[in-house]
C-alpha positions as CSV (number, residue, x, y, z in Angstrom):
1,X,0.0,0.0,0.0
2,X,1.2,3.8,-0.8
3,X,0.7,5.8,2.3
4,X,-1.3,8.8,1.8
5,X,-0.2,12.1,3.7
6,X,-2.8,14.4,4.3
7,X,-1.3,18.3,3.8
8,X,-4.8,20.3,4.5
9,X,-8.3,19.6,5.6
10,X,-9.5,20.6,2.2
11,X,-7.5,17.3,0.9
12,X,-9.3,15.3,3.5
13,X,-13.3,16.5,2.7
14,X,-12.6,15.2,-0.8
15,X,-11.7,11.5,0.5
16,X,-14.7,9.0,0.6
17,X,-14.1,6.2,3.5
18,X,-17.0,4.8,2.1
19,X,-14.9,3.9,-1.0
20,X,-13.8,0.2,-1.5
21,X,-10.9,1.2,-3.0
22,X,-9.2,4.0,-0.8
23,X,-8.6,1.3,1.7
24,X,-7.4,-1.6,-0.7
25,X,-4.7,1.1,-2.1
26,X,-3.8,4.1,0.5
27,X,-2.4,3.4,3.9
28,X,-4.6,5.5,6.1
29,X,-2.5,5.5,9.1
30,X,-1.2,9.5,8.5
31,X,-5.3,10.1,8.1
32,X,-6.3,8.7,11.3
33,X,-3.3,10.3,13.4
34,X,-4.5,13.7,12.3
35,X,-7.9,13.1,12.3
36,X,-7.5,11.5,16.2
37,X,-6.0,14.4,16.8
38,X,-7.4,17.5,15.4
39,X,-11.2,16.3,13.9
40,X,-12.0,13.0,15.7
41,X,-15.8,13.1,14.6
42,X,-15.4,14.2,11.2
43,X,-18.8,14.6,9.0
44,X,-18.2,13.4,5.6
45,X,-20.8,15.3,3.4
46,X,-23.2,13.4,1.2
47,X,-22.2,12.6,-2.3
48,X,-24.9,11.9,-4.7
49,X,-27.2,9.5,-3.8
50,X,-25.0,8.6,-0.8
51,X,-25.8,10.4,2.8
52,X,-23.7,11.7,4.8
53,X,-22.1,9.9,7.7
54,X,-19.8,11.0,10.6
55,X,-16.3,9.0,11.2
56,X,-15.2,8.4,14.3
57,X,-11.6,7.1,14.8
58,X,-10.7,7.6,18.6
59,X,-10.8,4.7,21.2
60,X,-12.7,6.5,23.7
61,X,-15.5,7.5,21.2
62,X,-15.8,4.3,19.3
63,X,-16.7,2.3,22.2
64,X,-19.0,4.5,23.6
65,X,-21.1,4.1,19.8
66,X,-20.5,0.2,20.5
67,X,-21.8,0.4,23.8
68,X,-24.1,3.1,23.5
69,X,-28.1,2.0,24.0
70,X,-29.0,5.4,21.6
71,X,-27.6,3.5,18.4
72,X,-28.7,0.6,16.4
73,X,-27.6,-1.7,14.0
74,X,-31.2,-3.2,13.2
75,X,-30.8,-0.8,9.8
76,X,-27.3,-2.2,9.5
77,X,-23.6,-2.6,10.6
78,X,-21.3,-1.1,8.1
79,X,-21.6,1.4,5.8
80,X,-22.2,-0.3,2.2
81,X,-25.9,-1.2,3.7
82,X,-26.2,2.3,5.8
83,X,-25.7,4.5,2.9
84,X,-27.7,2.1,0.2
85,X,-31.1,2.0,2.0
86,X,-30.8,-0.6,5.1
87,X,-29.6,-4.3,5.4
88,X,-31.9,-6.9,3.9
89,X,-31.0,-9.3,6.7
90,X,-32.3,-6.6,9.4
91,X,-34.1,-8.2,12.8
92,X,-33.4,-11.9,11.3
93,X,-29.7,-12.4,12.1
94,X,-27.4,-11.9,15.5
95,X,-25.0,-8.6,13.8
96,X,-27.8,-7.1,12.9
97,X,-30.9,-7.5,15.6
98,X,-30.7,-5.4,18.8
99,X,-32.8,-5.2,22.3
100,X,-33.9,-8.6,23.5
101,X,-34.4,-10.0,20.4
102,X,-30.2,-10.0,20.0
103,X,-30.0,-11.4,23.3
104,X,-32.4,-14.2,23.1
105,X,-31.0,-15.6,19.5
106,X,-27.4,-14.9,21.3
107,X,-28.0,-17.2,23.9
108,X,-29.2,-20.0,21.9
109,X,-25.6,-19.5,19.8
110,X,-23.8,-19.3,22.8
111,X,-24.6,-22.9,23.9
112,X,-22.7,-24.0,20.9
113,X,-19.8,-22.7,22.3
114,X,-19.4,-24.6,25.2
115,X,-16.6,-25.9,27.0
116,X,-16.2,-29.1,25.7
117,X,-17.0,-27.9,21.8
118,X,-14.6,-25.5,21.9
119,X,-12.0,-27.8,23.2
120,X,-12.7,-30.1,20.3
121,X,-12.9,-27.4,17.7
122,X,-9.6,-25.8,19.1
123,X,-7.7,-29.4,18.8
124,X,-9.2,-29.5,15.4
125,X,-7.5,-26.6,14.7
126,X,-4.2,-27.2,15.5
127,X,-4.1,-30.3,13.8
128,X,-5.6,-28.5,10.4
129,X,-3.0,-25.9,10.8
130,X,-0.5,-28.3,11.2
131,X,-1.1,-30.5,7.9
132,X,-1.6,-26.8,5.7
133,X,1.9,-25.6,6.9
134,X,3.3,-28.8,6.9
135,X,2.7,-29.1,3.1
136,X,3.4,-25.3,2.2
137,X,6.8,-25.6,4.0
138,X,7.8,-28.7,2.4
139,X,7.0,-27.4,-1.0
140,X,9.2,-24.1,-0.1
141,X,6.8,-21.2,-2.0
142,X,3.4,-20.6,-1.4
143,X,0.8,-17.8,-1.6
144,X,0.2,-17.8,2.1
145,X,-3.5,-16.7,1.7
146,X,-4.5,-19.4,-1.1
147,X,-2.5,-22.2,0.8
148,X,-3.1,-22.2,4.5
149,X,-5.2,-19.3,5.6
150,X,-8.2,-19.3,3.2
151,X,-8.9,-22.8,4.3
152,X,-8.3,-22.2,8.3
153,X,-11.1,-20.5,9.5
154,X,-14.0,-22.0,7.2
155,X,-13.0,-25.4,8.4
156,X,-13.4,-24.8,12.0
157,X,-16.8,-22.9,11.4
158,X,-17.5,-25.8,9.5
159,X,-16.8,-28.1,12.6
160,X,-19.2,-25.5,14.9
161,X,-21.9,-26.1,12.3
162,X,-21.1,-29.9,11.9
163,X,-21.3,-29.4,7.7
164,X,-20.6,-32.8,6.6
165,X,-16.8,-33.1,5.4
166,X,-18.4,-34.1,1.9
167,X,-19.6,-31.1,1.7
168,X,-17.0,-28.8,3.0
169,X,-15.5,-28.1,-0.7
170,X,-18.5,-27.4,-2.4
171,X,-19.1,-24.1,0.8
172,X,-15.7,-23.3,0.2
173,X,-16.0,-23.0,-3.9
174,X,-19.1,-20.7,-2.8
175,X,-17.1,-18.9,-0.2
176,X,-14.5,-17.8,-2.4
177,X,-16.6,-16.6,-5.2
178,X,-18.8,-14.2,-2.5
179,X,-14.7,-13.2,-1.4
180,X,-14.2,-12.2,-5.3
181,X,-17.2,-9.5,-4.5
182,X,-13.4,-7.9,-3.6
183,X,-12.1,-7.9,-7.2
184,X,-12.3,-5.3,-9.7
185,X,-13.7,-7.6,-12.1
186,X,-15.6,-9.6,-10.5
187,X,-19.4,-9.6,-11.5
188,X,-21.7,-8.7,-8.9
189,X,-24.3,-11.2,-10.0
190,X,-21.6,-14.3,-9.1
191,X,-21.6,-13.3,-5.5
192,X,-25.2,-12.7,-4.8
193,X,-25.8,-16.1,-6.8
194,X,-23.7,-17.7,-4.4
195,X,-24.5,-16.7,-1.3
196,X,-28.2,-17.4,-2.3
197,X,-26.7,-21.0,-2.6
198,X,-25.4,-21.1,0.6
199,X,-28.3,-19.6,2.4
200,X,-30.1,-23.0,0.6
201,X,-27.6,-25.3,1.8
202,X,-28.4,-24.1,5.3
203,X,-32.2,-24.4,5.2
204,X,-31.7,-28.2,3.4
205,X,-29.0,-29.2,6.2
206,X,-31.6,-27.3,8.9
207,X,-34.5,-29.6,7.8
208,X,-32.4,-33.0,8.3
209,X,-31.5,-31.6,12.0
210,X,-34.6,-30.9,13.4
211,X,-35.9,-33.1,15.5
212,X,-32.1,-34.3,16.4
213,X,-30.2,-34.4,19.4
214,X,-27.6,-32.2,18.0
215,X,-25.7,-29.5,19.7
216,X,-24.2,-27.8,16.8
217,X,-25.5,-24.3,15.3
218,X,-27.5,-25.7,12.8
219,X,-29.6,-28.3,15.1
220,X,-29.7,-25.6,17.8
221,X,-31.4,-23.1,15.7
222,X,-33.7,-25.3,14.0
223,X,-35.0,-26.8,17.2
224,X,-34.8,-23.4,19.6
225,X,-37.9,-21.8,20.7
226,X,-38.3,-17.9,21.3
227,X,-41.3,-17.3,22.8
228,X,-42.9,-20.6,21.9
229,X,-42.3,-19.8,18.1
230,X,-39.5,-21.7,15.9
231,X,-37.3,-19.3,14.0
232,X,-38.7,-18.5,10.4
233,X,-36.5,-20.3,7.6
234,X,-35.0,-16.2,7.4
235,X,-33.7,-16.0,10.3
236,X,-32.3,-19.5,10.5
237,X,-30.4,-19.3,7.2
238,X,-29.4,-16.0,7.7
239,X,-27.6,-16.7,11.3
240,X,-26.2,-19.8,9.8
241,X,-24.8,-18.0,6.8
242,X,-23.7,-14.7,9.2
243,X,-21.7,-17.2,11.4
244,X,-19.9,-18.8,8.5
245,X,-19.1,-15.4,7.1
246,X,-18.3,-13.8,10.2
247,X,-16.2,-16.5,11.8
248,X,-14.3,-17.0,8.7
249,X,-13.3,-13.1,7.6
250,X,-11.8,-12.4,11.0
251,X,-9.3,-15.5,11.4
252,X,-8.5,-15.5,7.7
253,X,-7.6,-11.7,7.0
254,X,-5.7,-12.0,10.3
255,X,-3.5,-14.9,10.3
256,X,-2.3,-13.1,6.8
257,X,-2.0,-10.0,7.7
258,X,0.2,-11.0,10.9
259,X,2.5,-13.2,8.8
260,X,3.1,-10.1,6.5
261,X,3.5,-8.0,10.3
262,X,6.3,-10.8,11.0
263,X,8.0,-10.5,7.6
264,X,7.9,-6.6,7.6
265,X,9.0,-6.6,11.6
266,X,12.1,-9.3,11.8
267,X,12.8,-8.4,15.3
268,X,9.3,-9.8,16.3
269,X,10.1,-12.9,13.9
270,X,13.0,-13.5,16.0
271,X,11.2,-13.1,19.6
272,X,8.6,-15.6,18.1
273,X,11.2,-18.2,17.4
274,X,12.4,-17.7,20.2
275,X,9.7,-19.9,21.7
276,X,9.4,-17.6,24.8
277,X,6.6,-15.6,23.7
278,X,2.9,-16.1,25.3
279,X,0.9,-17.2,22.2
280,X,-2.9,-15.7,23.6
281,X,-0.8,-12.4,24.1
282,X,0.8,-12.6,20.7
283,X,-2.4,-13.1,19.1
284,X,-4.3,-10.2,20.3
285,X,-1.1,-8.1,18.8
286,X,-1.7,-9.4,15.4
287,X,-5.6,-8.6,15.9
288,X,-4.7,-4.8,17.0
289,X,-2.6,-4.6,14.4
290,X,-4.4,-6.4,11.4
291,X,-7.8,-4.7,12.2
292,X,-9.7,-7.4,9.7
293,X,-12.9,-5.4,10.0
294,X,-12.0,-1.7,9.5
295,X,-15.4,-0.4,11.2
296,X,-18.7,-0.8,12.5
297,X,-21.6,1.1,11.3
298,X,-24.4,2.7,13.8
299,X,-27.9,4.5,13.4
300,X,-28.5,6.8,16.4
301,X,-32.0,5.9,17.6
302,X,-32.5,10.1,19.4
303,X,-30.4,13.2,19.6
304,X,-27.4,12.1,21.4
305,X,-23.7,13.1,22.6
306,X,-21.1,11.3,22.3
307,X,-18.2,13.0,24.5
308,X,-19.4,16.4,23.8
309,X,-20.4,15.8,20.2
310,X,-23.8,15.8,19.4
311,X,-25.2,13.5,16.7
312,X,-28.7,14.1,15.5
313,X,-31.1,10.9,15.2
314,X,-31.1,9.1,12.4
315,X,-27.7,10.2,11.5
316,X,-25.1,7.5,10.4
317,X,-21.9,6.9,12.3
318,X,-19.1,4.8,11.6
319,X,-16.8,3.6,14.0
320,X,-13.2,2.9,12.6
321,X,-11.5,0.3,14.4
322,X,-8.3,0.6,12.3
323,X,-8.1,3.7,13.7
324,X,-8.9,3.2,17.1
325,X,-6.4,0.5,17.4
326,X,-3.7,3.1,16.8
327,X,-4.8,4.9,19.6
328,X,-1.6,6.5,21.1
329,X,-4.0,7.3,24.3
330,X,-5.0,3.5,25.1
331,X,-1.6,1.8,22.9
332,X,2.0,3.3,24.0
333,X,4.0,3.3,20.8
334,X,0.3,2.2,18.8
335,X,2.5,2.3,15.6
336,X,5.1,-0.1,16.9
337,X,4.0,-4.2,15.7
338,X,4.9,-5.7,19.9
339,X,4.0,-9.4,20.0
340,X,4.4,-8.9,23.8
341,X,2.1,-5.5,24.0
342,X,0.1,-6.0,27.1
343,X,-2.6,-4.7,28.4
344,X,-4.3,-5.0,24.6
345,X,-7.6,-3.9,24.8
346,X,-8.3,-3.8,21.2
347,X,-11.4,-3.3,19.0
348,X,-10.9,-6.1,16.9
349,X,-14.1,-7.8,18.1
350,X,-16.1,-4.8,18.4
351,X,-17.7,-3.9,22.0
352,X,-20.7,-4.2,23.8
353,X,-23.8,-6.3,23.1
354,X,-21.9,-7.1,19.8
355,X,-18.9,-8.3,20.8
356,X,-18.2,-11.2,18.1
357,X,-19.4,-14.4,19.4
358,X,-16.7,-16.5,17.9
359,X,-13.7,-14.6,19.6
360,X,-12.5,-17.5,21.4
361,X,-12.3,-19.1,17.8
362,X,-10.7,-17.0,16.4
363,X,-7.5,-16.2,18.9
364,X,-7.1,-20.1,18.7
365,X,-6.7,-20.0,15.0
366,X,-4.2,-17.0,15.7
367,X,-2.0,-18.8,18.0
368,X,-1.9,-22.2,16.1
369,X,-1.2,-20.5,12.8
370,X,2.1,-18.5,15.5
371,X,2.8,-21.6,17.2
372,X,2.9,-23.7,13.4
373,X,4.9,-21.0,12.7
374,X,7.8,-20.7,15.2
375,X,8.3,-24.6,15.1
376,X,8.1,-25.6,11.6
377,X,9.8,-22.6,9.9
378,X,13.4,-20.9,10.1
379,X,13.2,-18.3,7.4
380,X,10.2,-16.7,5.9
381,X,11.1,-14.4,3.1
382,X,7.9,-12.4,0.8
383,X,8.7,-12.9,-3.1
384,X,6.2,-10.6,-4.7
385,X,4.3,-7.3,-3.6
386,X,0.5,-8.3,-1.8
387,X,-2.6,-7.7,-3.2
388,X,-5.5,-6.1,-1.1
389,X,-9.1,-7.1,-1.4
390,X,-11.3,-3.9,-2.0
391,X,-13.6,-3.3,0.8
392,X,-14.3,-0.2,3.5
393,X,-15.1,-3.3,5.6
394,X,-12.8,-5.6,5.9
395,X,-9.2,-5.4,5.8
396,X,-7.0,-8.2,4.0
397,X,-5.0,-9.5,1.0
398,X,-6.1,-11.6,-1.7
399,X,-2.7,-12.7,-2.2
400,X,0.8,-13.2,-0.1
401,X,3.0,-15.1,-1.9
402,X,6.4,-16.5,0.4
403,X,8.9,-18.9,0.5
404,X,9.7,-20.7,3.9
405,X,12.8,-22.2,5.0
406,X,11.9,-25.5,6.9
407,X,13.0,-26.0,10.4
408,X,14.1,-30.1,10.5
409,X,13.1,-30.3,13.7
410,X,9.7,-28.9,13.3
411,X,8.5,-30.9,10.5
412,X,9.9,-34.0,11.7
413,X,7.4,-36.9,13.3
C-alpha cells in the first residue's frame, strides 16, 4: 500500500471512507493520526445519492457508539448497507438485531460454544493448521492466503456447524466466489448467486436436523424456541450463513496479515522463534494490528452526545477500528508491531452487546497459525508485492505469496 499524507483539511473532505478502494490502495495511518488528533468526529458530506455519515476514529469515542443504547444496528452494521437504503437481513440475524431479540438468539448461539466444543474445535484446529503448513513448507513457496489461511477458518466454522466433510469443498467453492465481490472484475451477480446457494444449503442441512439431538449451530437453531415460536427459515439461514461469514473473515484476514506483520518486523520474527513468547498475548497483537474489520456502522436511535459531540437521530456513524487500534492514548507506541504489548484492549471484536461471538475461535486459529509458525519454519522471506481485497469493511489481501525455509526439527514426526 502507498501511504497517503494528508497536507490540509480541504485534501481530507474530498476523501470518501466509504470507497472500497481508498482502503485496498492508501495506507490511512497518517489520516487517522490527524484526524485522532485535530477532527476525531469528522462529517463526511453526502455525495450523490450517498448520505452523509460522521467518522469516528478515537478509542474512547468508538466504544462509547459500541456500547451506547442510543444507536442501532437493526438498519445495519457497516456502511455499504447504511448508505444504500438498510440491510436486507435486518431483525433476522445476531449482527444485525438489537434489544432482547439479539439477546435471546445470542444465547441460543452461545450454547454452541461450550466448553467441551470449543475444546474439540480448538484441537481441530491445531491439527488443520499443522497439515496446511506442513505441506506449504515442504513445498518451499506458497501464496500464504490461497495455501493455508483461506482454508483455516472456514474449516473450523465448519466443525461449529457440523457441515458434513463431503460437503465442505463445495461451501468453500461458494465462499470464495462471495470473497471475489473484492475484485475489480468480478461480477456482482456471481456473489449474490452464491450466497443465495449457501443460504439454501443451510435451510436443506436445517431440515435433516430438526428433531435431532444435535448441539451444533445448525440443530440448535432449528429446534430453539423464542417465545414458543421456531425461527422462520429467514432467520435460520441467515444466522447460519452470518456465522460462517463472520467466523471465517476475521481468522482468515488475520492470520495473513500477521504473517506479513512478522515479515515486515524481523525483530518480532525473531522473539517468536524464540519460543518464549505467550501465544494468547501474541495473538491479540496481530488482531490490534491487522484490524480485519475496519469499522462498525451505527444509526443513532434520538439526539445524542457522544463525548461532547452531538449526533442528531437518524444520523449514520461509523466507528473505525483501524483507527482506534492506533490509539496512542489507550496503545503506547500504537504504531510499533509488539507481540508482547500488554494490556491489549483492542477493538478487533467490536464492543458491547456485539462483541463477536466466535472470539475465542478466532485467537485459537491465531495462535496455532504462531505456534505452526515458530516450530516448523526458520526463514520466511515475501517474493512478490501483496494484493489487497477492496472493501471499506474488511481489511486483507487476496494474495501473499512466500517462501519458507523449513526448520528439521519442526517438520519431523
Amino acid at each position: 500500500m502507498t501511504s497517503l499524507p494528508l497536507a490540509s483539511f480541504d485534501e481530507l473532505d474530498e476523501l470518501d471512507f466509504a470507497d472500497p478502494r481508498l482502503h485496498a490502495e492508501r495506507d490511512l495511518t497518517e489520516v487517522w493520526r490527524r484526524l485522532r488528533a485535530e477532527r476525531p468526529f469528522h462529517r463526511q458530506s453526502a455525495r450523490g445519492a450517498q448520505p452523509a455519515f460522521w467518522v469516528i476514529t478515537r478509542y474512547a469515542d468508538a466504544v462509547e457508539v459500541y456500547r451506547g443504547r442510543d444507536f442501532t444496528s437493526g438498519q445495519g452494521n457497516a456502511l455499504p448497507t447504511l448508505l444504500t437504503g438498510g440491510d436486507t437481513d435486518a431483525g433476522t440475524t445476531l449482527a444485525v438485531t438489537d434489544g432482547p431479540r439479539h439477546q435471546q438468539i445470542r444465547s441460543i448461539l452461545t450454547r454452541a460454544f461450550s466448553p467441551r466444543v470449543l475444546a474439540a474445535l480448538q484441537e481441530g484446529v491445531r491439527r488443520t493448521v499443522d497439515e496446511l503448513m506442513a505441506a506449504a513448507v515442504a513445498r518451499g513457496e506458497a501464496d500464504f492466503v490461497r495455501d493455508v489461511s483461506a482454508h483455516l477458518p472456514l474449516g473450523a466454522v465448519c466443525d461449529l456447524l457440523d457441515v458434513p466433510r463431503g460437503d465442505r469443498q463445495y461451501l468453500l467453492g461458494l465462499a470464495s466466489r462471495t470473497w471475489r465481490s473484492g475484485d475489480a472484475d468480478a461480477p456482482p451477480e456471481d456473489s449474490w448467486t452464491a450466497e443465495s446457494e449457501i443460504l439454501l444449503y443451510f435451510a436443506d442441512l436445517a431440515r435433516t436436523r430438526r428433531g435431532g439431538d444435535g448441539d451444533d449451530v445448525v440443530s440448535l437453531l432449528a429446534d430453539c424456541r423464542i417465545d414458543g415460536e421456531p425461527l422462520s427459515d429467514a432467520e435460520l439461514m441467515a444466522n447460519c450463513h452470518g456465522l460462517m461469514t463472520g467466523g471465517d473473515e476475521t481468522g482468515r484476514h488475520a492470520v495473513s496479515g500477521g504473517l506479513l506483520a512478522l515479515i515486515e518486523n524481523p525483530e518480532q520474527w525473531e522473539a517468536l522463534r524464540s519460543g518464549t513468547l505467550n501465544l494468547r498475548t501474541a495473538a491479540d497483537e496481530v488482531l490490534r494490528w491487522t484490524a480485519p474489520s475496519l469499522h462498525g456502522g451505527r444509526t443513532a436511535t434520538v439526539d445524542v452526545e457522544v463525548n461532547g459531540q452531538p449526533i442528531r437521530a437518524g444520523e449514520i456513524v461509523s466507528a473505525w477500528i483501524a483507527s482506534a487500534n492506533r490509539d496512542g492514548d489507550v496503545f503506547p507506541d500504537p504504531d510499533r508491531f509488539d507481540l508482547t504489548r500488554t494490556p491489549n484492549r483492542h477493538l478487533a471484536f467490536a464492543s458491547g452487546a456485539h462483541h463477536c461471538l466466535g472470539h475465542l475461535l478466532a485467537r485459537a486459529e491465531i495462535e496455532a497459525v504462531l505456534d505452526s509458525l515458530r516450530r516448523m519454519v526458520s526463514d520466511v522471506r515475501q517474493t512478490a508485492p501483496e494484493t489487497w481485497i477492496r472493501s471499506s469493511v474488511l481489511h486483507g489481501m487476496k494474495t501473499l505469496p512466500v517462501t519458507f525455509e523449513a526448520d528439521p526439527a519442526g517438520l519431523s514426526p
